[in-house]
MILO-111938 format. One record per residue (C-alpha): residue number from 0; residue in one letter; x, y, z. Coordinates in pm, whole numbers, plus 50000, padded with zeros to 5 digits. Layout:
{num=NUM&residu=A&x=X&y=Y&z=Z}
...
This chain:
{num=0&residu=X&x=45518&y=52991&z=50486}
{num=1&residu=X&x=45447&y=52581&z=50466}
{num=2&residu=X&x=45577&y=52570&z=50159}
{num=3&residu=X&x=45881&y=52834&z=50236}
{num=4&residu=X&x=46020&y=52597&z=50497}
{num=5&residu=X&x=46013&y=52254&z=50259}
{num=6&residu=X&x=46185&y=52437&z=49995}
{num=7&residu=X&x=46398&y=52523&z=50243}
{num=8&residu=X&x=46482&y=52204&z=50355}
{num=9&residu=X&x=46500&y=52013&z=50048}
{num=10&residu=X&x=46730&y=52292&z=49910}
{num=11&residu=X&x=46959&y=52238&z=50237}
{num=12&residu=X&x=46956&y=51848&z=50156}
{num=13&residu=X&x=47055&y=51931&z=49771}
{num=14&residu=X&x=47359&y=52112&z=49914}
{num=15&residu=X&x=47458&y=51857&z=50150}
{num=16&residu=X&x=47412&y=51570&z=49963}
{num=17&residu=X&x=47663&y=51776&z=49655}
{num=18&residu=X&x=47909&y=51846&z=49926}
{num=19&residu=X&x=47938&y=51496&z=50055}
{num=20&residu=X&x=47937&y=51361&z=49731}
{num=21&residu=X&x=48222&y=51626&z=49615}
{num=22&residu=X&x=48401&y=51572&z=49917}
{num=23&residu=X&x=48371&y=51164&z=49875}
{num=24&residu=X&x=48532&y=51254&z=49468}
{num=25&residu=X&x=48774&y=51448&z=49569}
{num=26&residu=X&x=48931&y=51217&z=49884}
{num=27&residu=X&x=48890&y=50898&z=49672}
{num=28&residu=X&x=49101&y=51080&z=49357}
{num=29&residu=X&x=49344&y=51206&z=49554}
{num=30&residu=X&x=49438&y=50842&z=49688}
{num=31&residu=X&x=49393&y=50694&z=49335}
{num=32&residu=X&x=49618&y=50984&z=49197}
{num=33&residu=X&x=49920&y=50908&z=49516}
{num=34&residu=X&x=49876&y=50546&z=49363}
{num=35&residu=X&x=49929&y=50660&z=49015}
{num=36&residu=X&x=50211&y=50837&z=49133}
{num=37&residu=X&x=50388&y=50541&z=49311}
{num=38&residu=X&x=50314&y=50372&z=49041}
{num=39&residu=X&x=50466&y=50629&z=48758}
{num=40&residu=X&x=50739&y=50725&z=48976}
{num=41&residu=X&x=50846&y=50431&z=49191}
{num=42&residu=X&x=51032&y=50463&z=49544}
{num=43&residu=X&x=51337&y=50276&z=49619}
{num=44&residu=X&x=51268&y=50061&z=49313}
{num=45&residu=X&x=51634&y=49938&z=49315}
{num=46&residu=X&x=51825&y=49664&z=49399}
{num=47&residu=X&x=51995&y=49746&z=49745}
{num=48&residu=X&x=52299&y=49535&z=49757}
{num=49&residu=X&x=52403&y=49504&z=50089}
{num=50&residu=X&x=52086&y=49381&z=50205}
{num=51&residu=X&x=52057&y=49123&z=50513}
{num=52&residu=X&x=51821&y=48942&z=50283}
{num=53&residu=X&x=51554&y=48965&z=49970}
{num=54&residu=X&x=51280&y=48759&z=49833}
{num=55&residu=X&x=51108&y=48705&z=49481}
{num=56&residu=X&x=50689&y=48676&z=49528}
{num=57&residu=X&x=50463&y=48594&z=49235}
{num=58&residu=X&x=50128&y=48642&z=49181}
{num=59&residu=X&x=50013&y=48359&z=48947}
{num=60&residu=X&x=49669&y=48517&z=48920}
{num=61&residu=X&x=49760&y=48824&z=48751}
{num=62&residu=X&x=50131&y=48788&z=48654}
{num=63&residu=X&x=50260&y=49068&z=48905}
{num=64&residu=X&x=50605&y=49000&z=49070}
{num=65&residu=X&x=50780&y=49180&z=49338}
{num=66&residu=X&x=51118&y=49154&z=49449}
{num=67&residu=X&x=51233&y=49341&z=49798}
{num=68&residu=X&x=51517&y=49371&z=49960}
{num=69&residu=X&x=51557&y=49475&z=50330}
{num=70&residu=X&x=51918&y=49588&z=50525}
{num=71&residu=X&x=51830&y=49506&z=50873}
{num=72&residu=X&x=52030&y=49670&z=51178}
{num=73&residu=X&x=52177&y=49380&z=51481}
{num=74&residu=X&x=51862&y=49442&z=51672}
{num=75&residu=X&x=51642&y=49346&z=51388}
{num=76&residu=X&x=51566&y=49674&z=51275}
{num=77&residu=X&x=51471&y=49782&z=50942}
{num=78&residu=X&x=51733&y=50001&z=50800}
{num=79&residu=X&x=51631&y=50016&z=50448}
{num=80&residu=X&x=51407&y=49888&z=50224}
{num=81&residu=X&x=51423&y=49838&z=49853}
{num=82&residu=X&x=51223&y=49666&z=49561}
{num=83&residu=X&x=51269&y=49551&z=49130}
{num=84&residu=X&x=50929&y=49396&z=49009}
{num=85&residu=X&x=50715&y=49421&z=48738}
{num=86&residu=X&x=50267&y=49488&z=48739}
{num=87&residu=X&x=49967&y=49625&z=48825}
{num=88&residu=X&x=49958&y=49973&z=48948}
{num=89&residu=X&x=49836&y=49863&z=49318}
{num=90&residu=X&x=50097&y=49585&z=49350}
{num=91&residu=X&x=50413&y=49883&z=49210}
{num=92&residu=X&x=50237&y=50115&z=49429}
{num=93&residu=X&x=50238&y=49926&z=49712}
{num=94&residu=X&x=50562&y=49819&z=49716}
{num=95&residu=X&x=50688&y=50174&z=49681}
{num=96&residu=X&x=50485&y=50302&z=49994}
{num=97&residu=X&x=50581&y=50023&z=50190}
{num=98&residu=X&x=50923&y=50083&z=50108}
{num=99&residu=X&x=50901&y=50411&z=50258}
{num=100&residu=X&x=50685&y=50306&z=50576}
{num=101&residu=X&x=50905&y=50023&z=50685}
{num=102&residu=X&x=51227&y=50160&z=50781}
{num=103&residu=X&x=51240&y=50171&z=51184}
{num=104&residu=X&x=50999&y=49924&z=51254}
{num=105&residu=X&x=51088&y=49636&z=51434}
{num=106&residu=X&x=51071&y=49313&z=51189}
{num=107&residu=X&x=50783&y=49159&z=51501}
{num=108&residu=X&x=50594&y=49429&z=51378}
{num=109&residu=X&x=50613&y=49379&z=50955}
{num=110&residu=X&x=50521&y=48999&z=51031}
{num=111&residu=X&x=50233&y=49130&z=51171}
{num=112&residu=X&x=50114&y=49325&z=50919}
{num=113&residu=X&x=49828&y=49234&z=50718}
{num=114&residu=X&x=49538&y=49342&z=50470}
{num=115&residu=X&x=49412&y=49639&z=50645}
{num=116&residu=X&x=49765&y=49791&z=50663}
{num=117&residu=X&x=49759&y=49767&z=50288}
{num=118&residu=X&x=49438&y=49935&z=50236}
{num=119&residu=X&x=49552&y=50161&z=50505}
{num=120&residu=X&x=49822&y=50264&z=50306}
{num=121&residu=X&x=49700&y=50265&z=49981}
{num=122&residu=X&x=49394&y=50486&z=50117}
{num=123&residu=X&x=49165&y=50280&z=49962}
{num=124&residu=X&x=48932&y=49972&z=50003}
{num=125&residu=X&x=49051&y=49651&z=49789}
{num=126&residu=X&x=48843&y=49360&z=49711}
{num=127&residu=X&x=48948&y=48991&z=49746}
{num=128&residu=X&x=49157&y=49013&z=49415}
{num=129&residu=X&x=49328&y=49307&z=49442}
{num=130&residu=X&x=49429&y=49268&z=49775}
{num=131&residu=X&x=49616&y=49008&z=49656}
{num=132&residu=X&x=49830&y=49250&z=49448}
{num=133&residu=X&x=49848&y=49534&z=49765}
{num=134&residu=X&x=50010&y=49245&z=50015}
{num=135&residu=X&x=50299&y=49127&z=49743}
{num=136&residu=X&x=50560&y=49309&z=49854}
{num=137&residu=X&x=50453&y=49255&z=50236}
{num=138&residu=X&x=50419&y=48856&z=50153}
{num=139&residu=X&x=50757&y=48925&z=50007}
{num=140&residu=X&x=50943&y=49044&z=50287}
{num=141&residu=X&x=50759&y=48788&z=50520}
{num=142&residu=X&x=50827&y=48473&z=50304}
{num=143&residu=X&x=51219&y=48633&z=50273}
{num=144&residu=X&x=51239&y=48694&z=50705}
{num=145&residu=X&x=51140&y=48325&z=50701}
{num=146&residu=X&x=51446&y=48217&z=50508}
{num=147&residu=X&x=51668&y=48463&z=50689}
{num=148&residu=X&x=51562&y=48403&z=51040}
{num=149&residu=X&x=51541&y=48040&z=50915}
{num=150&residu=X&x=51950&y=48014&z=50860}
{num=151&residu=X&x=52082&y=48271&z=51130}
């Protein structure tokens, strides 16, 4: 019966340990595939030419380069939010998800944004290096609000 109840439990641990494991796969593809697929098949990667402003960012470590261009409403609003650029898949894929989350938000909140909003998005945990590449299109928009606000 000893020996019953062990088998038992290491059995119940084999199961467990496949399902987390499985589960852990199958959560982590599906946010590298939504990557792949902002990355294939871009969002708003356009030129939007009645934007309030835009701004060129570079990455010189890697070579990406993102250019976004926001339409803000009188109240400082985003309306719409557009991007052209060239790279990685985190940095394309990044700017098309954060083309889609930033319409409505107030631009207080965007300058606020940071890091963890980027991995939040992406769905996935960036080192120091790639992060770099996920907060392009956010530096982007930050660096170009600077200007903007800069010469209302």
């Amino acid at each position: 019966m000893q020996n019953f109840k062990i088998l038992t439990f290491w059995i119940f641990i084999l199961i467990f340990t496949f399902y987390i494991f499985h589960y852990h796969y199958m959560v982590e593809n599906m946010y590298k595939e939504n990557i792949l697929d902002h990355y294939r098949n871009p969002h708003n990667k356009r030129p939007l030419p009645d934007a309030s402003f835009h701004q060129k960012e570079f990455n010189a470590f890697c070579g990406d380069e993102v250019e976004v261009y926001v339409k803000l409403s009188a109240d400082d609003v985003v309306k719409n939010v557009s991007f052209t650029g060239t790279g990685c898949a985190i940095s394309q894929a990044a700017a098309s998800l954060f083309t889609e989350q930033l319409p409505g938000k107030r631009v207080e909140e965007v300058i606020q944004m940071g890091g963890k909003d980027a991995e939040e998005l992406l769905g996935i945990v960036l080192n120091a290096v790639r992060i770099k590449c996920a907060l392009l299109p956010l530096r982007a928009f930050q660096e170009g609000w600077k200007t903007y606000h800069g010469q209302k």
